[in-house]
Backbone as ProteinMPNN parsed JSONL, in Angstrom:
{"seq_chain_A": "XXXXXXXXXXXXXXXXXXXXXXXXXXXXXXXXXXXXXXXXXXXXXXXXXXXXXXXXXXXXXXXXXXXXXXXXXXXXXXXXXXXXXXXXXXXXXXXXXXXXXXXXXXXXXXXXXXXXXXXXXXXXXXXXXXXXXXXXXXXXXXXXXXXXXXXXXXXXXXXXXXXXXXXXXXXXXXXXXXXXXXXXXXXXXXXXXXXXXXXXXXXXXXXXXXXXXX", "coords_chain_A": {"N_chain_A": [[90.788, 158.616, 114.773], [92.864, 157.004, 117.673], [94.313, 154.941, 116.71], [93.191, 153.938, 114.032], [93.511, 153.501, 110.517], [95.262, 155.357, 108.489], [94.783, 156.391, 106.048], [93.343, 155.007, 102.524], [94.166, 153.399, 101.15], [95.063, 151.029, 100.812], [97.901, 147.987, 99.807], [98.691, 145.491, 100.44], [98.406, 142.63, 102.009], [100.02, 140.366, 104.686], [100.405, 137.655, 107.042], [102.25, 136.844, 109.85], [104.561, 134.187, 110.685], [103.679, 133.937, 113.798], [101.303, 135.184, 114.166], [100.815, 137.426, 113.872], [99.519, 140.211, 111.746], [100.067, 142.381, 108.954], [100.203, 145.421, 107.066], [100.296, 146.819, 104.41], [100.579, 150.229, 102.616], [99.563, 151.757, 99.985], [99.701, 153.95, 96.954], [101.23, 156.81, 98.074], [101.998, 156.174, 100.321], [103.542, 155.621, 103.357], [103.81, 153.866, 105.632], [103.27, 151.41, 107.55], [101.657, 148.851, 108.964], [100.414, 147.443, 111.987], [98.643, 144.83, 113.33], [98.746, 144.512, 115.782], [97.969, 144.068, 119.697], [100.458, 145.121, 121.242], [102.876, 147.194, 120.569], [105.644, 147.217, 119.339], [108.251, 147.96, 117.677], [109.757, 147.433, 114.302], [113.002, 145.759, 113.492], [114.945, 147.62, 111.071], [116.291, 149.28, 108.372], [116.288, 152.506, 107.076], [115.68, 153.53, 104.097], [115.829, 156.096, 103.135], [118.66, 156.914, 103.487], [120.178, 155.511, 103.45], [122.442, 155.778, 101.975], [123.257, 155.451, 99.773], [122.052, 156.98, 96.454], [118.925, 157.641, 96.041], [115.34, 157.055, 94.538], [111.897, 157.271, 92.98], [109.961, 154.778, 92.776], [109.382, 152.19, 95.795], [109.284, 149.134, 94.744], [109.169, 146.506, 95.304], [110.567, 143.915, 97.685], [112.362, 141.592, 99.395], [113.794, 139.159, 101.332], [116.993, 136.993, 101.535], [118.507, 133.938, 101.716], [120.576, 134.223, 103.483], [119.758, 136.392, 105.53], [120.016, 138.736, 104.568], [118.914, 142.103, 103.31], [116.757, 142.788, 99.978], [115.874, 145.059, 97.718], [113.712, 146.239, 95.067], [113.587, 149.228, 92.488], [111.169, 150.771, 90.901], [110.819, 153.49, 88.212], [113.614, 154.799, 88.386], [117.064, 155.043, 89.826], [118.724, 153.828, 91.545], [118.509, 150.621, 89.944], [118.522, 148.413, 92.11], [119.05, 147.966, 95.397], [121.463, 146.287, 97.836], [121.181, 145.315, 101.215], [123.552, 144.609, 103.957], [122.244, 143.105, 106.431], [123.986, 142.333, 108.722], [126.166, 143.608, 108.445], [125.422, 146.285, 108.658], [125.894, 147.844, 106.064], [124.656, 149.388, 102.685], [124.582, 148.866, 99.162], [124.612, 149.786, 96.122], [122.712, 148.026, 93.244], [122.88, 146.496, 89.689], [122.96, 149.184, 89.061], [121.946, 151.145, 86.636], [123.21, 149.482, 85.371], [124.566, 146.795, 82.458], [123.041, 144.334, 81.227], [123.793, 140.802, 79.267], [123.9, 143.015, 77.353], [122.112, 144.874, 77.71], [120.209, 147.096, 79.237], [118.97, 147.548, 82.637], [115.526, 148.284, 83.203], [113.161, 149.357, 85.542], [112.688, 147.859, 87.959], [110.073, 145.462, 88.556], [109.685, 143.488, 90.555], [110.289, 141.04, 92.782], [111.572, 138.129, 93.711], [112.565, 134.791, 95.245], [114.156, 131.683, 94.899], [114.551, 128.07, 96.075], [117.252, 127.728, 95.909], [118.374, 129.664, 96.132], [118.711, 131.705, 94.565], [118.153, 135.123, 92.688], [115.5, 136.588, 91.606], [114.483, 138.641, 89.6], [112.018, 140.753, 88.077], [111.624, 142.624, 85.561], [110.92, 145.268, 83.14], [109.806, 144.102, 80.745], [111.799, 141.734, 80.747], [113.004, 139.129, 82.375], [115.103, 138.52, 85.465], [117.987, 136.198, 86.503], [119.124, 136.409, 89.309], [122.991, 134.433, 89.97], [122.882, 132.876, 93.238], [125.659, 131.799, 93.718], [127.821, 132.897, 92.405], [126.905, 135.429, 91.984], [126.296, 136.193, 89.325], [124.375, 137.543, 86.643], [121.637, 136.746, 84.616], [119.713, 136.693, 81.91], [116.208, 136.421, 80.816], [114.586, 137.125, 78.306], [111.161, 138.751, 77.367], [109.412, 138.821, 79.139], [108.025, 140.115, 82.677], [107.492, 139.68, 85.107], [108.864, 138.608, 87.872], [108.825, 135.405, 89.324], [106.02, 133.67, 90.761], [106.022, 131.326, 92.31], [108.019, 128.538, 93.155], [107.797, 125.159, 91.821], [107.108, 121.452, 93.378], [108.705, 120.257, 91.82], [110.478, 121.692, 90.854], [109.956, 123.719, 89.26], [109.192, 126.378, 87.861], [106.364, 128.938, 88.174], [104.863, 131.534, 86.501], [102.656, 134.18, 86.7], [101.314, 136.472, 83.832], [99.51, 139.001, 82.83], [98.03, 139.378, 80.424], [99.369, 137.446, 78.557], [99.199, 135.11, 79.81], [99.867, 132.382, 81.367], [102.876, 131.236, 82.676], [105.419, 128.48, 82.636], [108.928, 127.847, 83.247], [111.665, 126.016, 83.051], [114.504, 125.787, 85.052], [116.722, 124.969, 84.966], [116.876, 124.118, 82.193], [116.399, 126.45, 81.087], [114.015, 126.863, 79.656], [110.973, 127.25, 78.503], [107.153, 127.238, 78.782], [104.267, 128.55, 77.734], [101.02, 128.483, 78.892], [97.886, 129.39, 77.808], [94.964, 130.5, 76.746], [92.679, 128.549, 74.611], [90.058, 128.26, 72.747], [88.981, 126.403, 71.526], [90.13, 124.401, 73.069], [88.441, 122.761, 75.757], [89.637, 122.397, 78.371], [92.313, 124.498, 78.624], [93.288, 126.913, 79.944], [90.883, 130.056, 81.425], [91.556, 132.195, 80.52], [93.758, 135.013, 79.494], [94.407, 136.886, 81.105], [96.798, 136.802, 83.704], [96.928, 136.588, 87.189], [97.691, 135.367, 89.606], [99.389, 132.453, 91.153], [99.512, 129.394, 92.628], [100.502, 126.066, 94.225], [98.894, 123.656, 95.679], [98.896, 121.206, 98.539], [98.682, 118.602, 97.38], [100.145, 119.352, 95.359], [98.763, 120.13, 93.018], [98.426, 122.594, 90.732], [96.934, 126.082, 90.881], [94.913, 128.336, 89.619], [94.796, 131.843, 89.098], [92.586, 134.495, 87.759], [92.491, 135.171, 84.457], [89.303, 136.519, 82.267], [88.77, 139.989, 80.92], [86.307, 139.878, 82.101], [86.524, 138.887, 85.197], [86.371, 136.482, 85.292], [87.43, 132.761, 86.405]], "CA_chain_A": [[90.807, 157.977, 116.089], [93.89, 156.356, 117.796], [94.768, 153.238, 116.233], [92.781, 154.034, 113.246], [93.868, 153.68, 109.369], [95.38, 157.165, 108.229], [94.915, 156.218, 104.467], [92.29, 153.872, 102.477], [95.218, 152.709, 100.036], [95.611, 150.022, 101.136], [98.162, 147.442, 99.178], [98.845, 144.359, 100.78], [98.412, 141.927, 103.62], [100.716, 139.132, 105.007], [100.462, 137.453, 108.356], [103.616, 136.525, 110.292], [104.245, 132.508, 112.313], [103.524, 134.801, 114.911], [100.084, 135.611, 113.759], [100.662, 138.865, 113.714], [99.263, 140.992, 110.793], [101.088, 143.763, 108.453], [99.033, 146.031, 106.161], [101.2, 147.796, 103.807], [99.807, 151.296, 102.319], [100.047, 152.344, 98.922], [100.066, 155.317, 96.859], [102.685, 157.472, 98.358], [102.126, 155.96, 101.857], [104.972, 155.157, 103.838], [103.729, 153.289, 106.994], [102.923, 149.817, 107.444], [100.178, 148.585, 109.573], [100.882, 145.749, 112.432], [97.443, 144.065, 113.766], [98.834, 143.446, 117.088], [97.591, 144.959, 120.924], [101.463, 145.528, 121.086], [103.192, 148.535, 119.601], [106.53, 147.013, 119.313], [108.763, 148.389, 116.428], [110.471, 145.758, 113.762], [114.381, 146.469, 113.096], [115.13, 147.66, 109.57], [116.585, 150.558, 107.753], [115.579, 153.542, 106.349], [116.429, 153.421, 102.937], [115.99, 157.264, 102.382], [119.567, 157.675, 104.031], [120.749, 154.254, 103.343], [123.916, 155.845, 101.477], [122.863, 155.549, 98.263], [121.1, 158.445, 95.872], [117.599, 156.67, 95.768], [114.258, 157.824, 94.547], [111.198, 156.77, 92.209], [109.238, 153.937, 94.085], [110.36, 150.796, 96.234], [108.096, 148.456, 93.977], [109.367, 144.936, 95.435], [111.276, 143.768, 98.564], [113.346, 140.728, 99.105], [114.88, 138.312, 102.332], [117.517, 136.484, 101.176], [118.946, 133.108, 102.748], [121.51, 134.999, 104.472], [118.854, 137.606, 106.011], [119.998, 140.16, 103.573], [117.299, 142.835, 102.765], [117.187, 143.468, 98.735], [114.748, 146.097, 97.319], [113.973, 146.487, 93.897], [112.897, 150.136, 92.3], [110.235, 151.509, 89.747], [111.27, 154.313, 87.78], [114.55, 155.55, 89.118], [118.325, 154.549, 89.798], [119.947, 152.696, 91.128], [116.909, 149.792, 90.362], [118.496, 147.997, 92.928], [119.877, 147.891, 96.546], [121.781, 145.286, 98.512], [121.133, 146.071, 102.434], [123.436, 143.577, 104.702], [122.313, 143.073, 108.039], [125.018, 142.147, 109.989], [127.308, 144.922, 108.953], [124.474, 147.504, 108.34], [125.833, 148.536, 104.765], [123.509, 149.269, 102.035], [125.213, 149.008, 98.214], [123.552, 149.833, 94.701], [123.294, 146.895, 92.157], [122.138, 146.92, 88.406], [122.805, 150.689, 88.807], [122.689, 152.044, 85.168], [124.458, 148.154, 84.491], [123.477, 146.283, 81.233], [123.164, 142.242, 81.193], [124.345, 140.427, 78.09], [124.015, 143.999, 76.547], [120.957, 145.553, 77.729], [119.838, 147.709, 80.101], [117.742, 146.783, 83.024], [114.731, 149.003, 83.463], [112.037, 149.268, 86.077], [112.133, 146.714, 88.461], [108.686, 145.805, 89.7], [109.16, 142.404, 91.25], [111.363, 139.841, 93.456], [111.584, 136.472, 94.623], [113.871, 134.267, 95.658], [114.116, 130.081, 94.848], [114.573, 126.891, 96.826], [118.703, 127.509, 95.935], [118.402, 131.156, 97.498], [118.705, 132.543, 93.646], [117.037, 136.035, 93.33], [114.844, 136.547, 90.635], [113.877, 140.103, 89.1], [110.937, 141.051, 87.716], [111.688, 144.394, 84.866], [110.485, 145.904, 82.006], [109.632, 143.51, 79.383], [112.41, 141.007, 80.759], [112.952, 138.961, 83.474], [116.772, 138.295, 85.383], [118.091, 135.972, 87.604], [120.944, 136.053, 89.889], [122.866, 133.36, 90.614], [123.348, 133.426, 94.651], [126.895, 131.345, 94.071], [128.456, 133.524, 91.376], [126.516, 137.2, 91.805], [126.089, 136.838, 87.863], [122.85, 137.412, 86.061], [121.075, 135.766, 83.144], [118.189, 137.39, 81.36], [115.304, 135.931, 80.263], [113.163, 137.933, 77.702], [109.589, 138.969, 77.262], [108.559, 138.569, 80.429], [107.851, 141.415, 83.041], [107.228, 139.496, 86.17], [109.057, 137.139, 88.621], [108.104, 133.862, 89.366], [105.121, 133.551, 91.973], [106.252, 130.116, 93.677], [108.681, 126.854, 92.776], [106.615, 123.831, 92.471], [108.032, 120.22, 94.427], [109.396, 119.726, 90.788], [111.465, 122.92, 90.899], [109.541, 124.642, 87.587], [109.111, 128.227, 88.332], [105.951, 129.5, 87.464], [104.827, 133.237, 86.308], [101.282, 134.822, 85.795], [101.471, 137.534, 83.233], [98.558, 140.376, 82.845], [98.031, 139.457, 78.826], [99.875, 136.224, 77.774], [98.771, 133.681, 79.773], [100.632, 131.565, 82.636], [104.712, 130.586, 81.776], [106.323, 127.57, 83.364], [110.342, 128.048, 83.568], [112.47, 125.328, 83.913], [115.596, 126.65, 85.188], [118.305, 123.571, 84.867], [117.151, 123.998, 80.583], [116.377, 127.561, 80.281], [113.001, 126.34, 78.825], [109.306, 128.169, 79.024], [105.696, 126.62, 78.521], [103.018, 129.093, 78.089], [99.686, 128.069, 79.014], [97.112, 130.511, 77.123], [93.558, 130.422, 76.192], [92.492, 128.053, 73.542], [88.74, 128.354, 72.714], [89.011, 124.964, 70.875], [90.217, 123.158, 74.572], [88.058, 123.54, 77.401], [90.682, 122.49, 79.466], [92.792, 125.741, 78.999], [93.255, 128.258, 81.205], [90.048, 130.839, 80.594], [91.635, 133.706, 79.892], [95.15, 134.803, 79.182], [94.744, 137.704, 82.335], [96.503, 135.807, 84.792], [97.173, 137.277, 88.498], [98.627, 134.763, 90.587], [99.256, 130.685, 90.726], [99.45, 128.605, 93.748], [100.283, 125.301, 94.601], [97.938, 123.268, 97.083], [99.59, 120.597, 99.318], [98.775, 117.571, 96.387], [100.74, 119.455, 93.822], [97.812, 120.613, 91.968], [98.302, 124.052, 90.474], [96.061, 126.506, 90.816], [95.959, 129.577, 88.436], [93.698, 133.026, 88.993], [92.673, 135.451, 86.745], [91.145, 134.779, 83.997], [89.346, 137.394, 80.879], [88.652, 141.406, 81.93], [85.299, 139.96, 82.859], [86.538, 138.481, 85.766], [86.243, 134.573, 85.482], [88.371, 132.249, 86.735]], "C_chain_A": [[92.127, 157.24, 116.288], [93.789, 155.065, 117.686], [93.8, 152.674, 115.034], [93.671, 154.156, 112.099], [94.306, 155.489, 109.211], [95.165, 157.337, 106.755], [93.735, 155.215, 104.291], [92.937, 153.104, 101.177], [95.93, 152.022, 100.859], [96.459, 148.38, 100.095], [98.366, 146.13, 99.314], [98.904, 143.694, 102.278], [99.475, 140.445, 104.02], [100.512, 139.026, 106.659], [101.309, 136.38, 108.78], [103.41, 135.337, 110.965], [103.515, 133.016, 113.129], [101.943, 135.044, 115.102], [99.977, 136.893, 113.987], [99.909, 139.294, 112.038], [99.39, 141.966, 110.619], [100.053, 143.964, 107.045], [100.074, 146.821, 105.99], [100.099, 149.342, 102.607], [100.103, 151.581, 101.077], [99.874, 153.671, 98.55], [101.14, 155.858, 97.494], [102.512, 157.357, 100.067], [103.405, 155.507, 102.469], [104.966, 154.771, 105.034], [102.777, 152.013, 106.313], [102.078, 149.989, 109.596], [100.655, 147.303, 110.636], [99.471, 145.823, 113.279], [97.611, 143.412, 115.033], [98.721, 144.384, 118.604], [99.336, 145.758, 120.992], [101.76, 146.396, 120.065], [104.739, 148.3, 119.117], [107.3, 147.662, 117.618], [109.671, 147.381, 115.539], [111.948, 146.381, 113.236], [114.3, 146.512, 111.627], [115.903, 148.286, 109.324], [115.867, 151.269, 106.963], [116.064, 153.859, 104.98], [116.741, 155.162, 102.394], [117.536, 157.888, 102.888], [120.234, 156.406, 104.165], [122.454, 154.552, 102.489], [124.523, 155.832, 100.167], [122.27, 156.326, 97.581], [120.085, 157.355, 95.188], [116.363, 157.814, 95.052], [113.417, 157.0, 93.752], [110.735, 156.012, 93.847], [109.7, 152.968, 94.383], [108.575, 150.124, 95.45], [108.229, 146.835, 94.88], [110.37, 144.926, 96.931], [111.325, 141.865, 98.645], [114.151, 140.013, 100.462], [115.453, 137.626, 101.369], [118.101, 135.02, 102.329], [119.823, 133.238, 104.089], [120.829, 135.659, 105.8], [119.185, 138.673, 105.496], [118.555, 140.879, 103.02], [117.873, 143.154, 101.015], [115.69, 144.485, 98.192], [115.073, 146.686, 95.952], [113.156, 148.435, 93.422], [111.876, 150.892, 91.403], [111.119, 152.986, 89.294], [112.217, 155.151, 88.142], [116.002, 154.314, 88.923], [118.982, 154.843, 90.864], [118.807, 151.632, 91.165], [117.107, 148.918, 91.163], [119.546, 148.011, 94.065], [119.735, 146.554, 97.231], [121.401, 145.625, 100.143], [121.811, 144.457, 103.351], [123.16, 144.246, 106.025], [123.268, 142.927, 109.311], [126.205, 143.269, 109.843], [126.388, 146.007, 108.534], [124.843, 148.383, 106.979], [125.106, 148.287, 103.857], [124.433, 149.756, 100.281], [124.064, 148.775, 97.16], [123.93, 148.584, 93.723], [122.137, 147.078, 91.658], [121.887, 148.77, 88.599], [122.812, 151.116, 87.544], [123.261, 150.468, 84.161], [123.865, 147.738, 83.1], [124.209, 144.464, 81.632], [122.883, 141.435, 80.02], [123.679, 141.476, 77.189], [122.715, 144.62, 76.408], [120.344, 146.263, 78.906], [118.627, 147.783, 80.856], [117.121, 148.125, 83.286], [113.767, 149.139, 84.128], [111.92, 148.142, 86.713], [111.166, 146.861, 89.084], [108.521, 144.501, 90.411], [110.158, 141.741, 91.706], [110.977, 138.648, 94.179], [112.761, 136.091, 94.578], [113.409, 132.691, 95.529], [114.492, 129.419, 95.917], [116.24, 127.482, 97.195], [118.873, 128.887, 96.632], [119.245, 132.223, 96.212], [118.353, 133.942, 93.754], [116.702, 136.342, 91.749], [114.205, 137.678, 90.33], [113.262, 140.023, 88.007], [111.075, 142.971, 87.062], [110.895, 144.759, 84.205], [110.71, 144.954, 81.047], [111.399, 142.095, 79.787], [112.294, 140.403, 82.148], [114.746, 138.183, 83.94], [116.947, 137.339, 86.494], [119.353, 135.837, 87.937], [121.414, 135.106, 90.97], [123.437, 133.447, 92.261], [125.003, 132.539, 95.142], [128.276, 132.674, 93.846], [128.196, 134.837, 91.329], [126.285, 137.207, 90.405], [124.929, 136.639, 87.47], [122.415, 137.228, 84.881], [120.096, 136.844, 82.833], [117.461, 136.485, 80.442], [114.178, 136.941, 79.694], [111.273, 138.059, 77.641], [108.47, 138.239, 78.128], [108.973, 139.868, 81.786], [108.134, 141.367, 85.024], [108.008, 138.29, 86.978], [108.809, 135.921, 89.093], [107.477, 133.918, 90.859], [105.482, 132.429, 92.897], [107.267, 129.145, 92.548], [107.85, 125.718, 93.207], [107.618, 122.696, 92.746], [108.704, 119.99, 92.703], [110.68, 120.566, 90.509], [111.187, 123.783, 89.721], [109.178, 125.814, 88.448], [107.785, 128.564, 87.307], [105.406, 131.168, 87.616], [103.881, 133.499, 85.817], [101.881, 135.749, 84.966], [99.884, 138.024, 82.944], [98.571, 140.428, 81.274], [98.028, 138.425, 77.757], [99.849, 135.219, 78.399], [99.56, 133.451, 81.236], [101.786, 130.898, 81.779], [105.069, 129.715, 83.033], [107.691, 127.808, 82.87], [111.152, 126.898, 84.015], [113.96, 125.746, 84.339], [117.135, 126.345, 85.26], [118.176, 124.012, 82.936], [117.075, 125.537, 80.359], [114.39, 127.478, 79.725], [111.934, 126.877, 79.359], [108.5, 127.251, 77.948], [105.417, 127.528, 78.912], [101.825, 128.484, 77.75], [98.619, 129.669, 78.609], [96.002, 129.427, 76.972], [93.728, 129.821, 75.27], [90.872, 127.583, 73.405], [88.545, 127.117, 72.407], [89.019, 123.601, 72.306], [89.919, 123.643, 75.922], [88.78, 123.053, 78.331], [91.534, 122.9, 79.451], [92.379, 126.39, 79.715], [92.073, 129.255, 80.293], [90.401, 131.802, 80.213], [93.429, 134.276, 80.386], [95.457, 136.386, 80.41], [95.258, 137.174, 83.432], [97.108, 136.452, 86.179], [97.984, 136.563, 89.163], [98.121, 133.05, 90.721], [100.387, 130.277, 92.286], [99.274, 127.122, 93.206], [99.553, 124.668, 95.573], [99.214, 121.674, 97.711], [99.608, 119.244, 98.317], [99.447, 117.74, 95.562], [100.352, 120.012, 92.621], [98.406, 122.228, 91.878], [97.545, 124.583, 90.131], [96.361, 128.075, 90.141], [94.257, 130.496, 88.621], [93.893, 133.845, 88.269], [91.516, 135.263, 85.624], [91.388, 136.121, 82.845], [89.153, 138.86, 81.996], [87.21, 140.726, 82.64], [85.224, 139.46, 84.47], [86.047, 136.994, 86.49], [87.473, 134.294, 85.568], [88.659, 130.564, 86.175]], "O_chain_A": [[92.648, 156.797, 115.265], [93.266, 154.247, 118.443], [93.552, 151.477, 114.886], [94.676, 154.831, 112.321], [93.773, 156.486, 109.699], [95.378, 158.444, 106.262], [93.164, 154.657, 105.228], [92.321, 152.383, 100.391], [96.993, 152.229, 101.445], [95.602, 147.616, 99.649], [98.236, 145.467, 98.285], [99.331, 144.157, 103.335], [99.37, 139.498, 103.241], [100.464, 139.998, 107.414], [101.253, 135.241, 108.314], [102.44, 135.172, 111.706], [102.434, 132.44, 113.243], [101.462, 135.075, 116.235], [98.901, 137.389, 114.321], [99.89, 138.372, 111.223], [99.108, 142.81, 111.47], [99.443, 143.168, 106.33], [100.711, 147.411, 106.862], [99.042, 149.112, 102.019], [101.325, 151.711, 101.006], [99.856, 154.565, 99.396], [102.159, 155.174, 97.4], [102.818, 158.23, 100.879], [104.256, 154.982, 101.751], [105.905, 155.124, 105.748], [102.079, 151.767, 105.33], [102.042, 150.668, 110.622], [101.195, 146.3, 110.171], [99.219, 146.87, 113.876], [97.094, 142.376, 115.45], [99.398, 145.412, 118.64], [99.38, 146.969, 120.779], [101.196, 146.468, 118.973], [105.173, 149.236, 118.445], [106.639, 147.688, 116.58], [110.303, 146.521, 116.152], [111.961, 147.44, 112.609], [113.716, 145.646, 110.975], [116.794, 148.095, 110.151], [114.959, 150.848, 106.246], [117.043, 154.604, 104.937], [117.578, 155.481, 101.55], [117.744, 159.096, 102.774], [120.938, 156.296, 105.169], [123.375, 153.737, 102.442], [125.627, 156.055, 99.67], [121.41, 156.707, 98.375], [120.261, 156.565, 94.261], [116.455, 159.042, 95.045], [113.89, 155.874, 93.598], [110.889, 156.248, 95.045], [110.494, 152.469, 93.586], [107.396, 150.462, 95.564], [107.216, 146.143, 94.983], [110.899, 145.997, 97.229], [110.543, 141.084, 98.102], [115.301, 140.436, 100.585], [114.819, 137.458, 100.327], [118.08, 135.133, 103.555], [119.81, 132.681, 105.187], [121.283, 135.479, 106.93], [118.664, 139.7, 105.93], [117.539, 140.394, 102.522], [118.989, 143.594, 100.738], [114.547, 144.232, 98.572], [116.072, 147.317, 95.608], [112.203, 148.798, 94.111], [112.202, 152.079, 91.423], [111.978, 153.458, 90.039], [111.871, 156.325, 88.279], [116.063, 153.268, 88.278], [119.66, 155.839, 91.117], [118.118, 151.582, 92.184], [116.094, 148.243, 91.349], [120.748, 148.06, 93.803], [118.732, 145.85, 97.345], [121.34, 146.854, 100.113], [121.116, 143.452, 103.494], [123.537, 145.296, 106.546], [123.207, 143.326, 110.474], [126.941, 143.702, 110.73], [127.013, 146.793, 107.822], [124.255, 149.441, 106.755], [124.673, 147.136, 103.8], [124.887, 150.898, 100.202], [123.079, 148.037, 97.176], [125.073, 148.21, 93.462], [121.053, 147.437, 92.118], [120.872, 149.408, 88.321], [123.91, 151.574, 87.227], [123.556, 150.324, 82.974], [122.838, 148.251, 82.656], [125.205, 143.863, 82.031], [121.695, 141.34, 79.71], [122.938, 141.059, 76.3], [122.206, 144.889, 75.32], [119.879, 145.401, 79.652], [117.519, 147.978, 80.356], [117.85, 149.078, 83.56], [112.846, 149.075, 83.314], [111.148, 147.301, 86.254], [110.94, 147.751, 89.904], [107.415, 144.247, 90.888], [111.146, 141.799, 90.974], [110.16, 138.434, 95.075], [113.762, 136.641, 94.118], [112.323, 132.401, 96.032], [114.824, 130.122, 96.871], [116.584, 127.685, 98.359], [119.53, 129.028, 97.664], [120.036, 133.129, 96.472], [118.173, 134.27, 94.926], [117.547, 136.322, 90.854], [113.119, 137.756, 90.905], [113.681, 139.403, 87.03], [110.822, 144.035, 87.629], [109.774, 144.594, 84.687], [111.804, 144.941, 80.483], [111.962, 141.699, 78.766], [111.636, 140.967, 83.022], [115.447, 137.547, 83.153], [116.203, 137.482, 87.464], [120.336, 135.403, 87.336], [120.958, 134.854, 92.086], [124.45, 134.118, 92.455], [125.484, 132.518, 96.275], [129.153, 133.137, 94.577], [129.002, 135.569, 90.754], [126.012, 138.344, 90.021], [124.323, 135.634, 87.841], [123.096, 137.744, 83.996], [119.813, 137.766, 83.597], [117.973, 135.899, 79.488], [113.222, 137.422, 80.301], [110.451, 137.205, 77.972], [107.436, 137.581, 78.015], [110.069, 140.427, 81.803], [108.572, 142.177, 85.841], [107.754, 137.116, 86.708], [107.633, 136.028, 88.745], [108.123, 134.133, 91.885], [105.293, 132.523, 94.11], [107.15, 129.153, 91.322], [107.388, 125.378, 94.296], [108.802, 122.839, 92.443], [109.501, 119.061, 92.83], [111.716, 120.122, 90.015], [112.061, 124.497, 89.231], [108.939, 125.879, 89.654], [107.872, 128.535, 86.08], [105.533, 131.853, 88.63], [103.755, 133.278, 84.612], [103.058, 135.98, 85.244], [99.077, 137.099, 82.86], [99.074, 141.426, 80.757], [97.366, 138.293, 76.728], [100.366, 134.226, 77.886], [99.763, 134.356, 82.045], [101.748, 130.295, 80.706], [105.027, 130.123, 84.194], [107.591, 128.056, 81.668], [111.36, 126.737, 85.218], [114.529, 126.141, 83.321], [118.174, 126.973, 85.465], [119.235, 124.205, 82.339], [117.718, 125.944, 79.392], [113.833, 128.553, 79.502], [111.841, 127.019, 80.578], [108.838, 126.754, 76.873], [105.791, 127.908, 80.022], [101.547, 128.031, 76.639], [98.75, 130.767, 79.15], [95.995, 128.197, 77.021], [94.762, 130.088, 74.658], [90.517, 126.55, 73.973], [87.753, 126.574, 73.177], [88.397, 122.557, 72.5], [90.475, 124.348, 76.764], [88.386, 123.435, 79.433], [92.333, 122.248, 80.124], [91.227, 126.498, 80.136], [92.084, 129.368, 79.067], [89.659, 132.472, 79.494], [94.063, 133.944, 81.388], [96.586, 136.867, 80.506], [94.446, 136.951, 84.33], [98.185, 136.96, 85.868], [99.095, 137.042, 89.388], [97.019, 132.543, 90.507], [101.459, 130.695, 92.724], [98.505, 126.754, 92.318], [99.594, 125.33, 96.61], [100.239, 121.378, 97.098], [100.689, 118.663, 98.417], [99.707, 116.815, 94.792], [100.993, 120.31, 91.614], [98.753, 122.889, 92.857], [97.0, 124.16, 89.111], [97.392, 128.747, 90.098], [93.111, 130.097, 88.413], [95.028, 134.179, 87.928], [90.289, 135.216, 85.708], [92.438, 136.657, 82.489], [89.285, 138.926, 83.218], [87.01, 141.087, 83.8], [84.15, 139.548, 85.064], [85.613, 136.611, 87.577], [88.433, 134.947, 85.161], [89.68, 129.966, 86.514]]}, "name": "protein", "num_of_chains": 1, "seq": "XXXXXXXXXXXXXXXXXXXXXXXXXXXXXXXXXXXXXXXXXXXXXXXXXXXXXXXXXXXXXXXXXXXXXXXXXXXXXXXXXXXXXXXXXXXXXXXXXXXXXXXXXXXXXXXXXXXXXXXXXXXXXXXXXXXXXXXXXXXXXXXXXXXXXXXXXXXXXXXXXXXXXXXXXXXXXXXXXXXXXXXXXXXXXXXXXXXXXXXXXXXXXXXXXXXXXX"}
């Protein structure tokens, strides 16, 4: 029917100031969803002709302070593209590169900090670049980017195994919070999905064991 779903892979929802709502498709979908009587179209680019030899999957996407688009990639090369907006060019970074002597692999995640850093989410590491300098750090044995900056400026990061990691990012320094059967006031279970602040400061942490406690 017109103005019906064309897929039931469905991957994610966000809803805009605007109150609009965007339904992104997964699997090998390639349309996005807007929740509004209007049909209006949103400016972008098409990355399959962006100028670059792309492929594998767009796993992550990225505003920057500027309004730069960045887009990270799953299994493929170049694992990441720059896209500016104001002059419409689109350049490969971490193509093939290595960072203090290692080669990045598989990006599946991005954010961006308070300072307008950008923070990648690879394969068994995690990188950040600084948005003064363009140069990038690596931080090991970690997979995933940092879900939010709390009013303190600690960066924290569920992981799918090992628990919840705080990051401070002035020392370099990680706290993991893991399961400890001994203290019932650990986290229950070292599966952790995603961690939110509430407006007091409190942090809030989901996930949990496979059984699905929180």
């Amino acid at each position: 029917n017109e103005g019906a779903l064309t897929t039931s892979h469905l991957w994610q929802t966000f809803q805009t100031s605007d109150g609009v709502t965007w339904i992104a498709t997964g699997g090998n979908g390639k349309t996005v969803y807007k929740v509004k009587k209007q049909d209006e179209r949103f400016p972008f680019f098409d990355w399959q002709n962006a100028g670059v030899h792309l492929g594998g999957v767009a796993s992550s996407i990225v505003k920057d302070l500027e309004g730069n688009i960045w887009v990270g990639f799953d299994l493929a090369f170049p694992q990441l593209i720059h896209h500016d907006r104001k002059t419409g060019k689109t350049v490969s970074v971490l193509n093939q590169d290595a960072v203090e002597g290692f080669l990045i692999q598989n990006i599946r995640s991005l954010s961006l900090d308070r300072e307008g850093n950008l923070w990648i989410g690879a394969q068994n590491e995690v990188l950040r670049r600084d948005a003064k300098t363009g140069k990038f750090r690596r931080y090991n044995n970690l997979w995933k980017s940092p879900d939010i900056q709390d009013r303190d400026g600690h960066l924290w990061i569920p992981d799918n195994g090992t628990g919840l990691f705080r990051l401070d990012p002035k020392t370099g320094a990680f706290t993991n919070f893991r399961q400890d059967a001994s203290r019932p006031e650990s986290i229950s279970g070292n599966n952790v999905q995603n961690v939110f602040e509430d407006v007091n400061g409190n942090i809030w942490v989901g996930g949990g064991g496979f059984s699905g406690s929180f």
